[in-house]
Structures are given as structure tokens and as C-alpha cells.
C-alpha positions, 0 to 999 in steps of 0.5 A, spaced: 399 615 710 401 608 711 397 606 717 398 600 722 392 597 726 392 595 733 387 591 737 385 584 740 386 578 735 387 573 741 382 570 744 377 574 739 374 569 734 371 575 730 378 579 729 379 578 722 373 581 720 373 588 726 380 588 722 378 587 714 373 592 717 377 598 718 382 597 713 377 598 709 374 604 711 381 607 712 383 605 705 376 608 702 380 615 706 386 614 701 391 610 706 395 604 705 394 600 711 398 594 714 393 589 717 396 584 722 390 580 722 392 577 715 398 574 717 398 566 716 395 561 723 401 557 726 406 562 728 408 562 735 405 569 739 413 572 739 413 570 732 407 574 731 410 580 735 417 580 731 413 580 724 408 586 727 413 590 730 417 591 724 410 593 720 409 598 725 416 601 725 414 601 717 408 605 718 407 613 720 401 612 725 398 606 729 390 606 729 387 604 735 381 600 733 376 600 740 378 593 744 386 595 744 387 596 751 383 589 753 390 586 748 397 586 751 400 586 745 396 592 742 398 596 749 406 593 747 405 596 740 402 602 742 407 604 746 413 601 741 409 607 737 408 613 742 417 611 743 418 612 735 414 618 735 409 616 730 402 618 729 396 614 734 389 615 731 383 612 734 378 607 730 372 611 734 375 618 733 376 618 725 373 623 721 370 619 715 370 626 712 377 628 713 382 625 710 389 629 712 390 626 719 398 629 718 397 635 722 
């Protein structure tokens, strides 16, 4: 499954870790995971919104990761989920042991 992570970036200096971290685990359970926090610094926030917007649209479930709600842009990607019909995993609940999350 291709998965999307959504949690606070702005404002949090350590988001490139709390993201490689879960793109990890979630690769480790067989997905292929689009990371936003990878993106390159310099881009103006809507930039960086149109760019994760299409990756979200290219994925077939988000995962929230735990800080998500204190993010206006993961609450805005979550919704843009919830309106394309696409899975909504979340980071705290995932079952390491389970690796079919399509039912």
C-alpha cells in the first residue's frame, strides 16, 4: 500500500527525524511510504502544500503521525483524504505485527 505521512513540520525542529522514523517502520511492514519531510528548504509554505497535495492524491491511505492535529496543514490533508475516500491510518494505533491494513 502506498501510504502518505501527515504531522507537524512547521515550527517542529526535530520533524525529520519523528518522519524518517515512521517512514521506517511503515516500510519494515511492506508499504511504500511518501515522506513530505524530505522535500528540499526554501519553498514557500503553498508550494509546499500544491507538492504534498499531489503526493497525497498518488497515495491509498495517510498516516497520521501523533502531532497531526497541532498542524493546519496535516488537519487540511487529512481532510483532502477523508474527501478522496483514501484509508486514514493512525501512527499510535499501527499493529507492527499486521501488515494488511486494506480491510
Amino acid at each position: 500500500m502506498i501510504v502518505y505521512l501527515a504531522g507537524r513540520i512547521t515550527g517542529d525542529p526535530a520533524y525529520r527525524a519523528k518522519f524518517s522514523d515512521a517512514e521506517m517502520v511503515l516500510r519494515e511492514l511492506g508499504h511504500t511510504v511518501l515522506n513530505p519531510a524530505v522535500l528540499p528548504d526554501g519553498l514557500e509554505y503553498a508550494a509546499y502544500m500544491a507538492i504534498d497535495e499531489q503526493l497525497l492524491r498518488a497515495a491509498d491511505a495517510v498516516c497520521l503521525l501523533p502531532d497531526w492535529k497541532q498542524s493546519p496543514g496535516a488537519r487540511q490533508e487529512r481532510a483532502l483524504a477523508r474527501r478522496l475516500g483514501k484509508q486514514i491510518l493512525r501512527y499510535e494505533k499501527i499493529d507492527v505485527t499486521r501488515t494488511d491494513y486494506s480491510r
